[in-house]
C-alpha positions in Angstrom: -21.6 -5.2 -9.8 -22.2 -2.4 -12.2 -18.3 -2.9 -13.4 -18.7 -6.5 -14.2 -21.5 -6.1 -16.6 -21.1 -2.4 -18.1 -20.2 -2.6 -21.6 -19.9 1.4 -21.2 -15.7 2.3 -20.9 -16.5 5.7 -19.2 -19.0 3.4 -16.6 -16.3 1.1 -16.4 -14.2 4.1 -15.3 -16.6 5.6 -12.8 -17.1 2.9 -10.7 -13.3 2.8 -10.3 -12.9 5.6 -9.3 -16.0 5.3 -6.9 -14.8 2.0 -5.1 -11.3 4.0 -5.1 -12.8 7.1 -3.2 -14.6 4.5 -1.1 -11.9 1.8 0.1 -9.4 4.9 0.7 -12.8 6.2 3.4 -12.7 2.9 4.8 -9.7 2.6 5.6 -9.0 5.8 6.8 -11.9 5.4 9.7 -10.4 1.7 10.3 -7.0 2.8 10.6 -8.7 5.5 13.0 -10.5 3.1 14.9 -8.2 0.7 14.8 -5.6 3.1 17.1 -8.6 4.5 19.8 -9.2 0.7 20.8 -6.4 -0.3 21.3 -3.5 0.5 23.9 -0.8 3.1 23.1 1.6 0.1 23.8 -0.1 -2.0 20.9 -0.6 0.7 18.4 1.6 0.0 16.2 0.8 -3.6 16.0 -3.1 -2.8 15.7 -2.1 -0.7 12.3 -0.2 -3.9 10.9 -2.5 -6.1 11.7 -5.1 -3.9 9.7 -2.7 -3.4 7.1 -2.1 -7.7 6.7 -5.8 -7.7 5.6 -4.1 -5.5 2.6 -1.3 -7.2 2.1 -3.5 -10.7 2.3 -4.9 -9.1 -1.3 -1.4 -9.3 -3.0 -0.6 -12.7 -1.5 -4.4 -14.3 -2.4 -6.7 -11.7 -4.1 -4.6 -10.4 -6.7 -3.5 -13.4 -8.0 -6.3 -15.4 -8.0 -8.0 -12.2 -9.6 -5.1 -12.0 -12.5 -6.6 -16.4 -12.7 -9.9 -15.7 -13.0 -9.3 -13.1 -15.6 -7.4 -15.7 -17.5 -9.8 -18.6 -17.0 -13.1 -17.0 -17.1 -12.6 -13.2 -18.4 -12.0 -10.2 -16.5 -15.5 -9.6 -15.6 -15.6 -12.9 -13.7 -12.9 -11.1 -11.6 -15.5 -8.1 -10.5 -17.7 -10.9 -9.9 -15.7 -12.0 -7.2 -14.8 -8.8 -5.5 -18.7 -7.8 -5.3 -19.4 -11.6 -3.9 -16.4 -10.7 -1.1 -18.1 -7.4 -0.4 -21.4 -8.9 1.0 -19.8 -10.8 4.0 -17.7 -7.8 4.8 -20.9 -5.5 4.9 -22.7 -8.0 7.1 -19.4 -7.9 9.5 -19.6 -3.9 9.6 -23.1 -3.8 10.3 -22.8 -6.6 13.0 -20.0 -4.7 15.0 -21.5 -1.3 14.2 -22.8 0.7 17.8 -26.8 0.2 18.0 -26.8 3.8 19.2 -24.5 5.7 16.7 -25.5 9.0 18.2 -24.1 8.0 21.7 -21.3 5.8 20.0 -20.1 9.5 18.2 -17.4 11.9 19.9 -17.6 15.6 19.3 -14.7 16.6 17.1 -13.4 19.6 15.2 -12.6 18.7 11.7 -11.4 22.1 11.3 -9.3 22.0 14.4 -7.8 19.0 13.4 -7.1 19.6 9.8 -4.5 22.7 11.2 -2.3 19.6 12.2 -1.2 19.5 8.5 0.9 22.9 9.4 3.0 20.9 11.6 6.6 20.2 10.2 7.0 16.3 11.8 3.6 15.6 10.4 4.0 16.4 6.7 7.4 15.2 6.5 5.8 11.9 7.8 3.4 12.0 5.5 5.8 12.5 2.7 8.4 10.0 3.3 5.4 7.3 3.6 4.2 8.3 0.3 7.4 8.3 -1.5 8.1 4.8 0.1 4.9 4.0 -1.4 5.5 5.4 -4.8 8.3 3.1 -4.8 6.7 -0.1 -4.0 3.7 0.6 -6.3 5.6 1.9 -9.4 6.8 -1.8 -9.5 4.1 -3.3 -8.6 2.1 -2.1 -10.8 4.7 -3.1 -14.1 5.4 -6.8 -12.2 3.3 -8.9 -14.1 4.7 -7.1 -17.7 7.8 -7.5 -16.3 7.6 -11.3 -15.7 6.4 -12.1 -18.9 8.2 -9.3 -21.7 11.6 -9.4 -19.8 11.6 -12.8 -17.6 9.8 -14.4 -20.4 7.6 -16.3 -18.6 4.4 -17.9 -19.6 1.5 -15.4 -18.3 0.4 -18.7 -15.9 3.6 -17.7 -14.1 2.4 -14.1 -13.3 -0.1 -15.4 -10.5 2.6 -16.9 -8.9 5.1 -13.9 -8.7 2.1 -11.7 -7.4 1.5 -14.0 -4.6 5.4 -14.0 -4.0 5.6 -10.2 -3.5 2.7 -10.3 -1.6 4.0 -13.1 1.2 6.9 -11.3 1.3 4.7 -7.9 1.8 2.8 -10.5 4.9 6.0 -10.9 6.4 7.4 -7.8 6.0 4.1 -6.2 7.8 3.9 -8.6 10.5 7.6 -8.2 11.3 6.8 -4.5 11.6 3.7 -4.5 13.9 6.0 -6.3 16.6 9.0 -3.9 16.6 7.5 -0.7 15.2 6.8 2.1 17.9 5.6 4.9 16.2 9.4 5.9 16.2 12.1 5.6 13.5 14.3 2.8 14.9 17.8 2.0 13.9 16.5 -0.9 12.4 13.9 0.6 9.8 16.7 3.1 8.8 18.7 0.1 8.0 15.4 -1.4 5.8 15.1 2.2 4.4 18.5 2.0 3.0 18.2 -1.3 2.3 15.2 -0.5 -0.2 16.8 1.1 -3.1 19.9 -1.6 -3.7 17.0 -3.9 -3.4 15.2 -2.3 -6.8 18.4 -2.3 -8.4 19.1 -5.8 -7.8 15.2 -6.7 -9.0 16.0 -4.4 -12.2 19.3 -5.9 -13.0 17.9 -9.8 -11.9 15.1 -9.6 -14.1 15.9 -11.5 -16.8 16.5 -14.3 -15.0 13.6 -16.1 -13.1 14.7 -18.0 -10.1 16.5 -14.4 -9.3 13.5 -12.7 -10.1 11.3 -14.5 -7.9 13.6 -14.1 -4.6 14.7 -10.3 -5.0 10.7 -9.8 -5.7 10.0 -11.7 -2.2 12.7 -9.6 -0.4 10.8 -6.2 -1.7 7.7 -7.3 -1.0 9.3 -7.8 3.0 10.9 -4.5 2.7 8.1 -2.6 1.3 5.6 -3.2 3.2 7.3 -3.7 6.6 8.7 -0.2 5.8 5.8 1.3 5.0 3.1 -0.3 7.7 6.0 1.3 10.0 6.0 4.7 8.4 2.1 4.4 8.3 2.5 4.4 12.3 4.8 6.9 12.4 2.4 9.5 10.6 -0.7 8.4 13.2 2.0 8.4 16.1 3.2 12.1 14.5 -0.6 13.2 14.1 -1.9 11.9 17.2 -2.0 15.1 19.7 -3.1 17.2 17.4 -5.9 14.8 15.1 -6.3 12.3 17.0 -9.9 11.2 14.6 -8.2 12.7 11.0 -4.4 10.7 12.0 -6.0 7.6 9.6 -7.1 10.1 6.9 -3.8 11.4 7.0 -1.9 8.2 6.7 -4.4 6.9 4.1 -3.6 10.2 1.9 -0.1 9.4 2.0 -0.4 6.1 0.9 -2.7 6.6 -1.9 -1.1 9.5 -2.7 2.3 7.4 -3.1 0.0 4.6 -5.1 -0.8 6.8 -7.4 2.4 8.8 -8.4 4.8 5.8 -8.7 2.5 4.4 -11.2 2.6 7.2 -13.2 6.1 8.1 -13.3 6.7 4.3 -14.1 4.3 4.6 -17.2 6.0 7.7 -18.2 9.7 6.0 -17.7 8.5 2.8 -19.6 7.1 4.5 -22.1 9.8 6.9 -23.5 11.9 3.9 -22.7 10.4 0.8 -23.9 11.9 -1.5 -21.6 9.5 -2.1 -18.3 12.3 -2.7 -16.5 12.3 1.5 -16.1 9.8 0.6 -13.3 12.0 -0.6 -11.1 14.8 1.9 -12.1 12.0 4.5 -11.1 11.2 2.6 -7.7 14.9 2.9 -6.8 15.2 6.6 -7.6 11.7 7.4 -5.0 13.5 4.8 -2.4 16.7 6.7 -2.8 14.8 10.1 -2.3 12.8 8.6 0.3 16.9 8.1 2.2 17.8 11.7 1.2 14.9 13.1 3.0 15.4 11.5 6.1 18.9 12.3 5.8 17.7 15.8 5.5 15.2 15.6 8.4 17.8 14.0 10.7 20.2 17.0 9.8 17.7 19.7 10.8 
Protein backbone atom coordinates (compact mmCIF):
# COMPACT_ATOMS: atom_id res chain seq x y z
CA UNK A 1 0.00 0.00 0.00
CA UNK A 2 2.79 2.42 0.81
CA UNK A 3 4.23 1.68 -2.96
CA UNK A 4 1.01 2.60 -4.60
CA UNK A 5 0.78 6.08 -3.23
CA UNK A 6 4.57 7.11 -2.41
CA UNK A 7 5.55 9.80 -4.73
CA UNK A 8 9.19 9.25 -2.96
CA UNK A 9 11.58 7.00 -5.69
CA UNK A 10 13.93 5.78 -2.89
CA UNK A 11 10.29 4.67 -0.82
CA UNK A 12 9.26 3.32 -3.96
CA UNK A 13 12.44 1.31 -3.81
CA UNK A 14 12.31 0.20 -0.29
CA UNK A 15 9.19 -1.40 -0.19
CA UNK A 16 10.53 -3.53 -3.16
CA UNK A 17 12.97 -4.60 -1.69
CA UNK A 18 10.96 -5.34 1.57
CA UNK A 19 8.06 -7.37 -0.16
CA UNK A 20 11.24 -9.05 -2.00
CA UNK A 21 12.94 -10.14 1.34
CA UNK A 22 9.44 -11.08 2.45
CA UNK A 23 7.85 -13.35 -0.44
CA UNK A 24 11.48 -15.09 -0.70
CA UNK A 25 10.66 -15.99 3.63
CA UNK A 26 7.39 -17.18 2.66
CA UNK A 27 8.18 -19.29 0.45
CA UNK A 28 11.04 -20.69 1.83
CA UNK A 29 8.84 -21.94 5.07
CA UNK A 30 6.03 -23.05 2.51
CA UNK A 31 8.26 -24.92 0.47
CA UNK A 32 9.45 -26.33 3.98
CA UNK A 33 6.16 -27.11 5.02
CA UNK A 34 4.96 -28.03 2.14
CA UNK A 35 7.61 -31.38 2.06
CA UNK A 36 7.08 -32.37 6.20
CA UNK A 37 3.17 -32.87 5.37
CA UNK A 38 3.30 -34.67 2.87
CA UNK A 39 4.57 -38.30 2.03
CA UNK A 40 8.10 -38.87 0.76
CA UNK A 41 6.29 -40.54 -2.22
CA UNK A 42 4.42 -37.20 -3.03
CA UNK A 43 7.17 -34.84 -2.44
CA UNK A 44 7.89 -33.85 -5.37
CA UNK A 45 4.43 -33.25 -6.42
CA UNK A 46 3.64 -31.21 -3.18
CA UNK A 47 6.70 -28.66 -4.40
CA UNK A 48 4.93 -28.24 -7.89
CA UNK A 49 1.83 -27.83 -6.75
CA UNK A 50 3.25 -24.88 -4.57
CA UNK A 51 5.26 -23.72 -7.27
CA UNK A 52 1.73 -23.53 -9.85
CA UNK A 53 0.53 -20.90 -7.33
CA UNK A 54 3.83 -19.09 -8.95
CA UNK A 55 3.54 -19.90 -12.07
CA UNK A 56 -0.50 -18.95 -11.91
CA UNK A 57 1.16 -15.18 -11.48
CA UNK A 58 2.83 -15.29 -15.02
CA UNK A 59 -0.26 -16.88 -16.62
CA UNK A 60 -2.92 -14.28 -14.70
CA UNK A 61 -1.21 -11.76 -12.41
CA UNK A 62 1.38 -10.51 -14.51
CA UNK A 63 -0.52 -9.82 -17.24
CA UNK A 64 -3.41 -8.44 -15.95
CA UNK A 65 -0.91 -6.29 -13.83
CA UNK A 66 1.06 -5.07 -17.21
CA UNK A 67 -3.31 -4.19 -18.11
CA UNK A 68 -3.93 -2.37 -15.28
CA UNK A 69 -0.84 -0.39 -15.61
CA UNK A 70 -1.91 0.44 -19.13
CA UNK A 71 -5.61 1.22 -18.37
CA UNK A 72 -5.46 2.77 -15.03
CA UNK A 73 -1.59 3.67 -14.25
CA UNK A 74 0.92 1.57 -12.56
CA UNK A 75 -0.19 2.43 -9.14
CA UNK A 76 -3.60 0.87 -9.78
CA UNK A 77 -1.35 -2.27 -10.27
CA UNK A 78 0.05 -2.14 -6.37
CA UNK A 79 -3.48 -1.51 -5.67
CA UNK A 80 -4.26 -4.90 -6.67
CA UNK A 81 -1.48 -6.86 -5.26
CA UNK A 82 -2.18 -5.16 -1.61
CA UNK A 83 -6.15 -6.11 -2.23
CA UNK A 84 -4.80 -9.91 -3.02
CA UNK A 85 -2.64 -9.86 0.10
CA UNK A 86 -5.67 -9.54 2.55
CA UNK A 87 -7.37 -12.88 1.65
CA UNK A 88 -4.08 -14.60 1.65
CA UNK A 89 -3.35 -13.28 5.29
CA UNK A 90 -6.73 -14.29 6.53
CA UNK A 91 -5.94 -18.00 4.94
CA UNK A 92 -2.48 -18.09 6.93
CA UNK A 93 -3.88 -16.98 10.07
CA UNK A 94 -6.90 -19.46 9.65
CA UNK A 95 -4.57 -22.60 9.03
CA UNK A 96 -1.94 -21.29 11.48
CA UNK A 97 -1.44 -23.88 14.94
CA UNK A 98 -3.59 -22.21 17.96
CA UNK A 99 -0.63 -23.31 20.06
CA UNK A 100 2.51 -22.20 18.08
CA UNK A 101 4.75 -23.12 20.97
CA UNK A 102 3.62 -26.87 20.86
CA UNK A 103 3.14 -26.63 16.95
CA UNK A 104 7.36 -25.70 16.96
CA UNK A 105 10.14 -28.52 16.62
CA UNK A 106 13.45 -27.93 18.18
CA UNK A 107 16.04 -27.37 15.51
CA UNK A 108 19.68 -26.36 15.00
CA UNK A 109 19.95 -23.61 12.49
CA UNK A 110 23.56 -23.89 13.04
CA UNK A 111 23.58 -27.63 12.50
CA UNK A 112 21.78 -27.38 9.59
CA UNK A 113 23.29 -24.53 7.87
CA UNK A 114 26.85 -26.99 7.77
CA UNK A 115 24.71 -28.89 4.97
CA UNK A 116 25.94 -26.13 2.58
CA UNK A 117 29.54 -27.92 2.86
CA UNK A 118 28.11 -30.80 1.16
CA UNK A 119 29.24 -31.29 -2.56
CA UNK A 120 25.55 -32.80 -4.03
CA UNK A 121 23.86 -29.95 -2.20
CA UNK A 122 25.60 -26.88 -3.66
CA UNK A 123 25.89 -28.27 -7.00
CA UNK A 124 22.03 -28.60 -6.67
CA UNK A 125 21.73 -25.45 -5.76
CA UNK A 126 23.72 -24.15 -8.52
CA UNK A 127 22.42 -25.83 -11.49
CA UNK A 128 18.77 -24.58 -10.16
CA UNK A 129 19.96 -21.18 -10.09
CA UNK A 130 21.66 -21.06 -13.41
CA UNK A 131 18.40 -22.75 -14.85
CA UNK A 132 16.74 -19.92 -13.34
CA UNK A 133 19.04 -17.20 -14.54
CA UNK A 134 18.07 -18.42 -17.87
CA UNK A 135 14.38 -18.35 -17.65
CA UNK A 136 14.39 -14.92 -15.91
CA UNK A 137 16.97 -13.14 -18.15
CA UNK A 138 14.25 -13.55 -20.75
CA UNK A 139 11.56 -13.05 -18.98
CA UNK A 140 12.41 -10.12 -17.72
CA UNK A 141 13.25 -8.44 -21.53
CA UNK A 142 9.88 -10.37 -23.05
CA UNK A 143 7.57 -7.62 -23.09
CA UNK A 144 10.52 -5.12 -24.86
CA UNK A 145 11.06 -7.84 -26.99
CA UNK A 146 7.44 -8.16 -28.27
CA UNK A 147 7.01 -4.82 -29.02
CA UNK A 148 10.83 -3.20 -30.29
CA UNK A 149 11.73 -6.47 -32.24
CA UNK A 150 8.19 -8.32 -32.90
CA UNK A 151 6.69 -4.98 -33.34
CA UNK A 152 3.71 -5.56 -31.69
CA UNK A 153 1.22 -3.19 -30.34
CA UNK A 154 1.97 -2.95 -26.37
CA UNK A 155 -1.87 -4.51 -26.00
CA UNK A 156 -0.16 -7.60 -27.40
CA UNK A 157 2.41 -7.85 -24.46
CA UNK A 158 -0.39 -9.12 -21.88
CA UNK A 159 -1.01 -11.75 -24.09
CA UNK A 160 2.59 -13.22 -24.58
CA UNK A 161 3.10 -12.97 -20.74
CA UNK A 162 0.16 -15.13 -20.17
CA UNK A 163 1.53 -17.51 -22.96
CA UNK A 164 4.93 -18.06 -21.20
CA UNK A 165 3.22 -18.39 -18.22
CA UNK A 166 0.59 -21.43 -19.42
CA UNK A 167 3.38 -22.91 -20.77
CA UNK A 168 5.36 -22.42 -17.23
CA UNK A 169 1.63 -24.18 -15.66
CA UNK A 170 2.15 -27.05 -17.84
CA UNK A 171 5.60 -27.41 -17.62
CA UNK A 172 5.30 -27.51 -13.58
CA UNK A 173 2.43 -29.76 -13.45
CA UNK A 174 4.08 -32.11 -15.87
CA UNK A 175 7.04 -32.13 -13.44
CA UNK A 176 5.27 -32.71 -10.05
CA UNK A 177 3.96 -36.09 -11.57
CA UNK A 178 7.23 -37.53 -12.86
CA UNK A 179 9.88 -35.69 -10.81
CA UNK A 180 11.42 -37.84 -7.85
CA UNK A 181 13.83 -35.81 -6.34
CA UNK A 182 16.21 -37.57 -8.85
CA UNK A 183 17.66 -36.45 -12.27
CA UNK A 184 15.75 -38.67 -14.71
CA UNK A 185 16.64 -39.39 -18.20
CA UNK A 186 13.89 -37.43 -19.15
CA UNK A 187 14.78 -33.94 -17.41
CA UNK A 188 18.33 -34.37 -18.89
CA UNK A 189 16.57 -34.52 -22.21
CA UNK A 190 14.53 -31.06 -21.20
CA UNK A 191 17.85 -29.76 -19.91
CA UNK A 192 19.38 -30.09 -23.22
CA UNK A 193 16.48 -29.24 -24.81
CA UNK A 194 16.52 -25.67 -23.07
CA UNK A 195 19.30 -23.87 -24.73
CA UNK A 196 18.25 -24.76 -28.62
CA UNK A 197 14.93 -23.55 -27.33
CA UNK A 198 16.44 -19.82 -26.54
CA UNK A 199 18.08 -19.85 -29.75
CA UNK A 200 15.09 -20.63 -31.62
CA UNK A 201 13.08 -17.75 -29.46
CA UNK A 202 16.17 -15.33 -30.31
CA UNK A 203 16.24 -16.12 -33.96
CA UNK A 204 12.05 -16.42 -34.21
CA UNK A 205 11.64 -13.12 -32.76
CA UNK A 206 10.87 -11.06 -35.34
CA UNK A 207 8.15 -12.95 -36.39
CA UNK A 208 4.95 -13.17 -34.14
CA UNK A 209 3.03 -16.35 -34.68
CA UNK A 210 6.82 -17.94 -34.10
CA UNK A 211 7.26 -15.86 -31.26
CA UNK A 212 4.27 -16.77 -29.46
CA UNK A 213 4.84 -20.80 -29.76
CA UNK A 214 8.77 -20.97 -29.03
CA UNK A 215 7.73 -18.52 -25.95
CA UNK A 216 5.04 -21.24 -24.83
CA UNK A 217 7.55 -24.15 -25.33
CA UNK A 218 10.12 -22.16 -22.82
CA UNK A 219 7.78 -21.39 -20.53
CA UNK A 220 6.99 -25.64 -20.36
CA UNK A 221 10.66 -26.09 -20.26
CA UNK A 222 11.59 -23.61 -17.77
CA UNK A 223 9.64 -24.18 -15.29
CA UNK A 224 9.06 -27.95 -15.49
CA UNK A 225 12.87 -27.98 -15.29
CA UNK A 226 13.23 -25.90 -12.64
CA UNK A 227 10.18 -26.99 -10.20
CA UNK A 228 12.22 -30.43 -10.78
CA UNK A 229 15.56 -29.03 -9.89
CA UNK A 230 13.87 -27.19 -6.99
CA UNK A 231 13.03 -30.91 -5.64
CA UNK A 232 16.15 -32.14 -6.30
CA UNK A 233 17.96 -29.43 -4.03
CA UNK A 234 15.17 -30.26 -1.01
CA UNK A 235 15.55 -34.12 -1.85
CA UNK A 236 19.66 -33.34 -1.80
CA UNK A 237 19.27 -31.25 1.56
CA UNK A 238 16.88 -33.34 3.26
CA UNK A 239 19.13 -35.60 5.75
CA UNK A 240 21.10 -33.02 6.64
CA UNK A 241 18.34 -29.67 6.89
CA UNK A 242 15.54 -31.08 6.80
CA UNK A 243 13.65 -27.25 8.19
CA UNK A 244 16.51 -24.91 6.06
CA UNK A 245 16.07 -27.54 2.53
CA UNK A 246 13.18 -24.62 1.42
CA UNK A 247 15.54 -21.73 2.34
CA UNK A 248 18.03 -23.39 0.36
CA UNK A 249 15.96 -24.01 -2.77
CA UNK A 250 14.39 -20.50 -2.40
CA UNK A 251 18.15 -18.98 -2.47
CA UNK A 252 18.89 -20.67 -5.54
CA UNK A 253 16.01 -19.53 -7.24
CA UNK A 254 16.24 -15.97 -6.37
CA UNK A 255 19.65 -16.04 -6.64
CA UNK A 256 19.15 -17.24 -10.43
CA UNK A 257 16.16 -14.29 -10.68
CA UNK A 258 18.34 -12.02 -9.98
CA UNK A 259 21.63 -12.64 -12.06
CA UNK A 260 20.04 -13.39 -15.41
CA UNK A 261 18.46 -10.18 -15.24
CA UNK A 262 21.36 -8.46 -14.86
CA UNK A 263 23.64 -9.97 -17.27
CA UNK A 264 20.67 -9.50 -19.83
CA UNK A 265 20.66 -5.64 -19.06
CA UNK A 266 24.30 -5.62 -19.39
CA UNK A 267 24.20 -7.77 -22.86
CA UNK A 268 21.26 -5.48 -24.18
CA UNK A 269 22.80 -2.61 -23.31
CA UNK A 270 26.37 -2.68 -24.89
CA UNK A 271 24.31 -4.34 -27.62
CA UNK A 272 21.17 -2.45 -28.29
CA UNK A 273 19.26 -5.16 -29.63
CA UNK A 274 17.01 -6.96 -26.68
CA UNK A 275 17.17 -9.85 -28.36
CA UNK A 276 20.83 -10.29 -26.30
CA UNK A 277 18.33 -11.59 -23.57
CA UNK A 278 17.68 -14.54 -25.03
CA UNK A 279 21.24 -15.01 -26.45
CA UNK A 280 22.26 -14.60 -22.70
CA UNK A 281 19.42 -17.23 -21.57
CA UNK A 282 20.96 -19.78 -23.99
CA UNK A 283 24.54 -19.30 -22.85
CA UNK A 284 23.31 -19.95 -18.69
CA UNK A 285 21.11 -23.04 -20.17
CA UNK A 286 24.16 -24.21 -21.97
CA UNK A 287 26.25 -23.84 -18.72
CA UNK A 288 23.56 -25.19 -16.76
CA UNK A 289 24.33 -28.78 -19.54
CA UNK A 290 28.17 -28.36 -18.99
CA UNK A 291 27.79 -28.61 -15.34
CA UNK A 292 25.84 -31.55 -15.19
CA UNK A 293 28.03 -33.00 -17.72
CA UNK A 294 30.76 -32.19 -15.25
CA UNK A 295 28.95 -33.59 -12.19
CA UNK A 296 28.00 -36.78 -14.11
CA UNK A 297 31.83 -37.18 -15.03
CA UNK A 298 32.99 -36.92 -11.33
Amino acid sequence: MIGAVTTDFAVLFGTRVIAAVVNAGFLAVAMSVATTLAPKAKQARATAVLLSGVTLSCVVGVPAGALLGDWSGWRSAFWAVAALCLPALALVFHQAPADAAAARREISLKGEARALRSRPVRSAMLLAAVVNGATFATFAYLAVIATDVTHLPDTAVPALLAAFGAGAFMGVTTAGRKADGELGRGLLLALCALPVGWVLLALSSPRTTPLFLVTIAQGALSFGIGSALVTRVMHTAASRAPSLGGSFATVALNAGAFLGPLIAGIATGTTGDYRGAAWVSAALAATAVALRGVRAAD
